[in-house]
N, C-alpha and C positions, 0 to 999 in steps of 0.2 A: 497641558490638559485640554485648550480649546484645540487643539489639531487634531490629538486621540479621539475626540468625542467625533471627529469630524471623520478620521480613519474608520473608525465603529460602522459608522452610519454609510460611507461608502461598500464597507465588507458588504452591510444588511443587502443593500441595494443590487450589487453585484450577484447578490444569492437567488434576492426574490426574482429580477430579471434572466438569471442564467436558467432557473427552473422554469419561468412562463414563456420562456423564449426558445426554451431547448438548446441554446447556443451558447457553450462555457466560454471557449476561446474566444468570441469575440469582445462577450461582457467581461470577462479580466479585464484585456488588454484596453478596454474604456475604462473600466474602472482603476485601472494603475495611471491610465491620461489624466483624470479629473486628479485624483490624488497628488500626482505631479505639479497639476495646476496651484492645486492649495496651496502645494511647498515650496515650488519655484520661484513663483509669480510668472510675470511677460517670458523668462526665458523656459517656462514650463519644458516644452518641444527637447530644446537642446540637454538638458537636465534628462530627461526621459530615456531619449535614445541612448546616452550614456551608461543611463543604469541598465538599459536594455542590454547592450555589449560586454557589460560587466557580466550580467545573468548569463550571459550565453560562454562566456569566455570562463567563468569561475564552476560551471557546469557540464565542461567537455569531460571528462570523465561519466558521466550518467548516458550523453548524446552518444560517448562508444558505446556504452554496456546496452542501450536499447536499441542502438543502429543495426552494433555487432549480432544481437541476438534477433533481430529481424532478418539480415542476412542469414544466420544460422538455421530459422528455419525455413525458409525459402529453401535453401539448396537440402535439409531432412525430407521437405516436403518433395520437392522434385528425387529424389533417392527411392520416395514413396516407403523408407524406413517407417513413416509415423503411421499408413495403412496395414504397413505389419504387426507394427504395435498394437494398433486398434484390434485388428483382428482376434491375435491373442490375448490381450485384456478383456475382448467384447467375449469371448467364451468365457471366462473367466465373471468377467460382473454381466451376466445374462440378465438382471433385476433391473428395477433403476434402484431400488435402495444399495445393491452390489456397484453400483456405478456409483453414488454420491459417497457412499463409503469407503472407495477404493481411492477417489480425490481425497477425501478429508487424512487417509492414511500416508500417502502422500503426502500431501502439504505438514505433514507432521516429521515424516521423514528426512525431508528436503527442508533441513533446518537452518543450516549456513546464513542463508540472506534471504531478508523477502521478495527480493526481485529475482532471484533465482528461480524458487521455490514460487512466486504464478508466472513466470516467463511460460515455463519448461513444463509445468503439470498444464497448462491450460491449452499448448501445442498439442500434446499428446492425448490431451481426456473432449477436446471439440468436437473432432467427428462421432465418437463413442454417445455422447450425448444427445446431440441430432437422431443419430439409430434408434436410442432409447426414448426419443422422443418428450425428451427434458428440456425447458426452456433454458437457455443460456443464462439467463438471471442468476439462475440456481448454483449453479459454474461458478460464475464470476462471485458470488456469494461465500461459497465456499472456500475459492482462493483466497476470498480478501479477509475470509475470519480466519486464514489457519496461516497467514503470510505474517504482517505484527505479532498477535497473540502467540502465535509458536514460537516467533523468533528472539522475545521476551522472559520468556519460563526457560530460555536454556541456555546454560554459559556459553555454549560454543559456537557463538552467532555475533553479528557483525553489532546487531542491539545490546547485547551485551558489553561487548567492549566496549562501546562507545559511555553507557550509561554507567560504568563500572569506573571508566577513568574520571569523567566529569567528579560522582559522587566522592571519591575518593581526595581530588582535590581541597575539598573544604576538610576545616579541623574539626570537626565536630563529628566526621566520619572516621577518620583517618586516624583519631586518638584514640578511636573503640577497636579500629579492623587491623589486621594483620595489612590485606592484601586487598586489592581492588573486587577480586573477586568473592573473596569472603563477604565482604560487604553486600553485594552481591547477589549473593544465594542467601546470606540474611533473609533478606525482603522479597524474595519471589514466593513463599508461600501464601505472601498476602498482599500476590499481586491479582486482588479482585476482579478485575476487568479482563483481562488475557483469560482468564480460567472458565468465567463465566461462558464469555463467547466463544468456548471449545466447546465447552459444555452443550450451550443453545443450538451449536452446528450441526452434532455430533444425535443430537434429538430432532433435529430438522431431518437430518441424512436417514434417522430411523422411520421417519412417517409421525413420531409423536408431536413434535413441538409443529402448531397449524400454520396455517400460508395465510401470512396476513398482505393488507393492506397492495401495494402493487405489485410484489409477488404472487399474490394470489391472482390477481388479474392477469398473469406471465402464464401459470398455471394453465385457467380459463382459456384463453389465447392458443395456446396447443391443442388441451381438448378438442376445440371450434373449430380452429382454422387448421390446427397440423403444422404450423410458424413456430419455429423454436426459437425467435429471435423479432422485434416489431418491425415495422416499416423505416423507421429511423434506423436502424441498424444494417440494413440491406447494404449500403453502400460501404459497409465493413467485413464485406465477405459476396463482392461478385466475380473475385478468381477462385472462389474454394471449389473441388474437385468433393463429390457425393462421396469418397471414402470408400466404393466399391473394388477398386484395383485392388490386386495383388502387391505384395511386397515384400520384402525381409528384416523381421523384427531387428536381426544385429543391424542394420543400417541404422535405426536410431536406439538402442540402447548403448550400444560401444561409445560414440560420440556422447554418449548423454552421462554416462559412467564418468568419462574423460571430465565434460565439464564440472561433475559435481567433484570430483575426487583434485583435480589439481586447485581447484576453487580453494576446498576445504585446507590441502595442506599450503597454499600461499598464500591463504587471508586472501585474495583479487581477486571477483568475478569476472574482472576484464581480461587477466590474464587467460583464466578456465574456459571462457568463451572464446579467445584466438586460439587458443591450444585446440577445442574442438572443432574449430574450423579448418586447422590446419589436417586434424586428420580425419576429417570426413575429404578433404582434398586427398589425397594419400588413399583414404580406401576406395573412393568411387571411382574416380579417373582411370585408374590401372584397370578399372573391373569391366568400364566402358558402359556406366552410369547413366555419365555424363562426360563431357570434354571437359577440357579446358580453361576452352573461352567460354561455355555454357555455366562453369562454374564459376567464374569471373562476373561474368554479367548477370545470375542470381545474386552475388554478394553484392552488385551494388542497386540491386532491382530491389533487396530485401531489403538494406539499409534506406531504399528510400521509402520502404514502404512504412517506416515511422515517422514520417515526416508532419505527420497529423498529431502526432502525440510531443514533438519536438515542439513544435506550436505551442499546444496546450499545458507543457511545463513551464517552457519559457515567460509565457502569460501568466500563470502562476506562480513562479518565483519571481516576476518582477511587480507583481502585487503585493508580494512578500516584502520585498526591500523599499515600497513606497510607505507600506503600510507603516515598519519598521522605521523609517523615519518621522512620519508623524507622531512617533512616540503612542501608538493603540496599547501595546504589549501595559507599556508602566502607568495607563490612564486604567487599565482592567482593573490592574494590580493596586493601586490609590485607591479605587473606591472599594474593591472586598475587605482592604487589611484590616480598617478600625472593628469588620464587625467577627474577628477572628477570636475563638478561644481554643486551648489546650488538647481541650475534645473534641471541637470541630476542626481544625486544625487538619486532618490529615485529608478529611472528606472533601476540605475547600481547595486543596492541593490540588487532589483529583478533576474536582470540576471547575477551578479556573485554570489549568492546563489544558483540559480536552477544552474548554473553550478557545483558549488560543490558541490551542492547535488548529482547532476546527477552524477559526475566522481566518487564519492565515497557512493554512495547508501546509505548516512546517513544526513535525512532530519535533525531530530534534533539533529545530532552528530555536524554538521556544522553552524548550528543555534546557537548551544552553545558557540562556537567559535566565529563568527562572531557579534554577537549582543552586545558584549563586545568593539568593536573594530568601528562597524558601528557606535551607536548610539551616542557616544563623536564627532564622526566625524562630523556627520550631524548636531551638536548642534556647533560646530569650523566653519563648511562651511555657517550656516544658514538657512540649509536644514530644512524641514517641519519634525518633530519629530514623527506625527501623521501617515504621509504617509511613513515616513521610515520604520515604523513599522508594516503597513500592506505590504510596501515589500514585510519586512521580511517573516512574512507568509507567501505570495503567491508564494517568493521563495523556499523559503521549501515545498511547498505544488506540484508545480511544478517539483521538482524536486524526489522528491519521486512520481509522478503520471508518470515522465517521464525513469524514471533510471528501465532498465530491468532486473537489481538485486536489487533492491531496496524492501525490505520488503512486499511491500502494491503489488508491480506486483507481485512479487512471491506467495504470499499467492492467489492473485486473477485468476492468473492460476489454484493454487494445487484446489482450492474451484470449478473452471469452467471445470476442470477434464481436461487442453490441457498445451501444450508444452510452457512453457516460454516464448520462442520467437515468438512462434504463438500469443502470447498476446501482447509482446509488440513490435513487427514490426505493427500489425493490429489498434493500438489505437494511432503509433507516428505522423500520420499525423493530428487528431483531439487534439492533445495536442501538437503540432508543431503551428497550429491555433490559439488557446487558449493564448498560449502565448505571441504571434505576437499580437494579438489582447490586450493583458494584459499592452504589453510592449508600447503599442501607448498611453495606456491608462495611465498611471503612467509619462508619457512623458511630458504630455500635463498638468495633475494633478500638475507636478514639477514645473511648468513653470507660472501653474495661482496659487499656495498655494504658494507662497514664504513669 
């Protein structure tokens, strides 16, 4: 209990300094030191580094899919397929509400995986936005509410399976459902959180729902200056090309077909991203693109161009596994359970999951944890087994759309080409909302499903 309280208070610490400091990656990687220290003692150092290499060795699957797809578009982008693309979409979303609308249908589309789904729209819809004179914020906004939330509400997503096999393992599901997936689609209508923040988007994208808080000021910011991105951001976008060149649309939609389609039928993004790359090799080279060795030294020019976000997960997920040893997770969990009833039950699911999600940037690392522990409960207290489950979800879903190192905000910055915290100071008041909104909702759900 005293190490969790002590876990807590390093998260707080690492949040309030990462936002006054602008600097995530380096407050992690101090704050999984100190934590170390707590746990270790004298051999802290030796202790650390290990879990360090753990993190990095137990996370080479993520290091391809962001490496690989940084390579990928490097070499679309030298093809200048994604200038063709712009082009013909920029006729097409001529508005900027036709531009935010044209992403949010997308990210609805590109439903498979959420890193698919902002890798791949946030390549293709950057320069469109710059034209239109849209702050990046707004971008990276939109990817990160249609990335979880979408890929939650629909079976045939990587979230799905995951949260389908978990719930299905306990009896308490598994003696009501047929199938994983039945269970499943039970609980997605009243997965409150996911829906909401379609919803909030999708009124944002129309001009109704207003520009708060530092969005607003992103807004301002373009007005003023004509900067569609701040000064912190700059240094995440001084190879980008103005988007004026000509180019040919199939350059990158073929490749981009490729990856969502063999993605989709082999369950692997890894695989769908080699496969893409293998034939944009195959169609550029023959055509005299690009050579060879030109294409060579993009793939490995691209993959290192993530080498800022490798950082910044790695620091993240080994905050996660100090955190996770100091036992935070089960010190959360100790102090809300005594004040649990039948009816509040489902709402507390909700928000002590998004909060650990949030404090430890691991939607399904705490998912996994908790759904083991939640669902006996609520089957002991008489809680609705149905709605605890979509909680569950919505907690998780919540709490990765909200945690500023959290996988799905970082990828939706690197893809929106701006500064971390530029993304997620700008989107916490619409997912501050969301939740408020989620949690009245799950309240009142408790209280009439008993």
């Amino acid at each position: 209990m005293q190490t969790g309280f002590i876990a807590v208070l390093i998260v707080f610490a690492v949040i309030v300094a990462a936002v006054l400091s602008k600097r995530c990656t380096e407050c992690l990687l101090l704050g999984s030191i100190v934590g170390a220290a707590v746990l270790y003692g004298k051999d802290f150092l030796t202790q650390w580094v290990e879990v360090l290499m753990g993190v990095v060795g137990d996370n080479a699957w993520l290091w391809l899919v962001c490496g690989l797809f940084g390579s990928m578009i490097a070499v679309l982008t030298a093809s200048k397929g994604t200038f063709g693309f712009s082009k013909v979409i920029g006729k097409i979303c001529n508005t900027t509400r036709k531009t935010m609308f044209a992403t949010y249908i997308m990210g609805i589309l590109i439903f498979i995986d959420d890193y698919l789904n902002v890798l791949s729209i946030g390549t293709c819809m950057k320069g469109l936005y710059d034209k239109r004179k849209l702050p990046r914020e707004a971008l990276a906004f939109i990817l990160d509410s249609t990335g979880a939330p979408v890929c939650v509400l629909l079976p045939v997503s990587t979230w799905a399976v995951f949260y389908a096999q978990l719930f299905m393992e306990q009896t308490a599901v598994s003696s009501r459902f047929s199938s994983p997936m039945s269970a499943y689609l039970s609980a997605v209508p009243f997965c409150f959180y996911p829906i909401i923040a379609l919803i909030i988007v999708a009124l944002f994208c129309a001009g109704i729902f207003p520009k708060l808080g530092f969005m607003k000021k992103a807004y301002q910011r373009v007005e003023e200056t004509g900067k569609v991105y701040s000064d912190a951001s700059r240094k995440y976008n001084m190879n980008e090309s103005n988007g004026d060149e000509d180019g040919n649309i199939w350059n990158f939609v073929i490749p981009m077909l490729v990856l969502v389609i063999v993605s989709f039928v082999t369950d692997e993004i890894l695989i769908g991203v080699i496969s893409a790359l293998a034939l944009c090799l195959v169609m550029y080279v023959p055509r005299k693109l690009m050579s060879v060795e030109e294409f060579f030294n993009l793939t490995v020019s691209g993959f290192g161009s993530m080498l800022s976000i490798f950082f910044l997960l790695t620091a993240c997920f080994t905050l996660q596994e100090i955190t996770a040893a100091l036992g935070m997770t089960d010190f959360i969990i100790d102090i809300a359970m005594p004040y649990l009833t039948p009816a509040l039950f489902p709402v507390a699911c909700f928000l002590l999951l998004g909060v650990l999600a949030f404090a430890t940037g691991s939607d399904w690392g705490m998912s996994a944890v908790v759904i083991p522990i939640f669902i006996p409960l609520a089957q002991a207290l008489g809680a609705n087994i149905v709605l605890t489950m979509a909680a569950i979800i919505s907690g998780g879903a919540f709490g990765s759309h909200a945690c500023f190192y959290a996988d799905a905000t970082v990828l939706s910055s690197q893809s929106s080409g701006i500064d971390n915290l530029d993304h997620a100071m700008s989107q916490l008041p619409y997912v501050g909302i969301a939740a408020g909104i989620a949690s009245i909702c799950f309240f009142i759900s408790g209280n009439l499903m008993l």
